[in-house]
Residue, then its C-alpha position, 0 to 999 in steps of 0.5 A: x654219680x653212683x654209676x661214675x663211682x663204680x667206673x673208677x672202682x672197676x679202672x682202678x681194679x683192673x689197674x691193680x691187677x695188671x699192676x700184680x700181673x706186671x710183677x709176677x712177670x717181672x719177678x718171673x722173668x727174673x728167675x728165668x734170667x737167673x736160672x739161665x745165668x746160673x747154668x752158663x756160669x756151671x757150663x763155663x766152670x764145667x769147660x774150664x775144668x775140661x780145659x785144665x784137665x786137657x792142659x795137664x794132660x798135655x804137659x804131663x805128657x811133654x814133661x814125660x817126653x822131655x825128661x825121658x830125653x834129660x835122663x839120658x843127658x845125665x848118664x851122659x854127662x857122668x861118662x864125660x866126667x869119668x877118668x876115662x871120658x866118653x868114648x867116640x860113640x857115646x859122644x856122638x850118642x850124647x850130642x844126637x840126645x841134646x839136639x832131640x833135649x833141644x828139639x823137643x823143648x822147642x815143639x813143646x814150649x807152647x804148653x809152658x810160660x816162656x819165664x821158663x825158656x831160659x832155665x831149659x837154655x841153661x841146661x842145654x848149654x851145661x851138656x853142650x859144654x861138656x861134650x866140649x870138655x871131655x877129659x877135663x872134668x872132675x868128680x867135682x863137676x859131676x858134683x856140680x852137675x847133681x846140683x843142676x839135675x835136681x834143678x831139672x826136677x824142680x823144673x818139670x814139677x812147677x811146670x807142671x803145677x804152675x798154672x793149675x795151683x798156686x805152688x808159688x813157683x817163680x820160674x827161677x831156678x834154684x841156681x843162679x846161673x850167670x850168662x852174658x850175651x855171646x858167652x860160650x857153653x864151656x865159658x857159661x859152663x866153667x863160670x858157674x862152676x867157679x861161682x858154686x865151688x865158691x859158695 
C-alpha cells in the first residue's frame, strides 16, 4: 500500500514537471515566434523605406526632366504671344520641344497615378494651340498662360509628394479646364480662355 503510495507520488511528480517543461517550451517557442515576427516586421518596414526612397528618387529625376522640357515650352509660348510672334525657328524649335514635353510624359507616366494624365494632356493641348495661333494672341493670353504655368508647378509638387505624405492632393487642377471629345487645341485653347476672362 505504502509502495502503491509512493508510485502515485512519483507519476504524479513526473507529470508536474513535464507539465513545467511543456510550458517553459511553450512560453519559449512563443518569444521565438515573436522575435522573429518582430524582425520580418523591422525588415519589411526597412524595404518599404528603400522602395520609398527609390520611388522618390525616380520621380525627382522625371519631374526634373519634364520641367526642364516645360520651361522651354513657357519661353515659347511667350514669343507666340508678342506683337511680333514666333519666328520661323523658334516655331519649329517650340513644336520639336512639345513633342520631346509629349514624349517624355508618355516614358515617365509609370511613376505617376494616371489621375494625373489628363492635367499633363491639358498643358500639351495649350502649346499645341498657340503654335496654331500665332499672330493672334494678346498679353491677355500671356496672362492666361501665367495662370496655367503655375498649375505646372502645382502639378510637379503633388507628384512628387502625393504618395509619400498626405498633402491632400487630389489630382485636380487648380483651373478647371473644359474639353469635349473631338475638340480641337485651339478650340480647347480659346474655350478656356473665354471661360478665365469671364471669371
Amino acid at each position: 500500500m505504502q509502495d502503491s503510495k509512493k508510485i502515485e507520488l512519483l507519476f504524479e511528480h513526473k507529470l508536474q514537471t513535464r507539465r513545467i517543461l511543456l510550458e517553459k517550451l511553450l512560453l519559449a517557442g512563443l518569444l521565438i515566434v515573436a522575435a522573429v515576427f518582430g524582425n520580418f516586421l523591422v525588415e519589411k518596414y526597412k524595404s518599404g523605406l528603400v522602395e520609398r526612397k527609390f520611388l522618390l528618387e525616380k520621380r525627382l529625376a522625371a519631374i526634373e526632366e519634364i520641367g526642364g522640357v516645360y520651361s522651354q515650352l513657357t519661353l515659347h509660348f511667350r514669343n507666340a504671344t508678342s506683337s511680333s510672334g514666333s519666328s520661323d525657328e523658334q516655331l519649329r524649335k517650340y513644336k520639336e520641344d512639345i513633342e520631346n514635353f509629349s514624349h517624355l510624359v508618355g516614358k515617365k507616366g509609370m511613376l505617376f497615378d494616371e489621375k494625373y494624365e489628363e492635367r499633363f494632356k491639358n498643358h500639351l493641348w495649350t502649346h499645341l494651340a498657340a503654335t496654331e495661333m500665332q499672330g493672334e494672341m494678346t498679353k491677355d493670353h500671356y496672362a492666361f498662360g501665367l495662370i496655367i504655368f503655375q498649375d505646372f508647378e502645382n502639378l510637379t509638387r503633388e507628384l512628387l509628394w502625393s504618395e509619400t505624405i498626405n498633402s491632400g492632393a487630389t489630382g485636380k487642377s487648380a483651373l478647371q479646364f473644359d474639353i469635349n471629345s473631338g475638340m480641337k487645341a485651339t478650340e480647347f485653347f480659346n474655350k478656356n480662355y473665354e471661360r478665365w476672362k469671364s471669371h
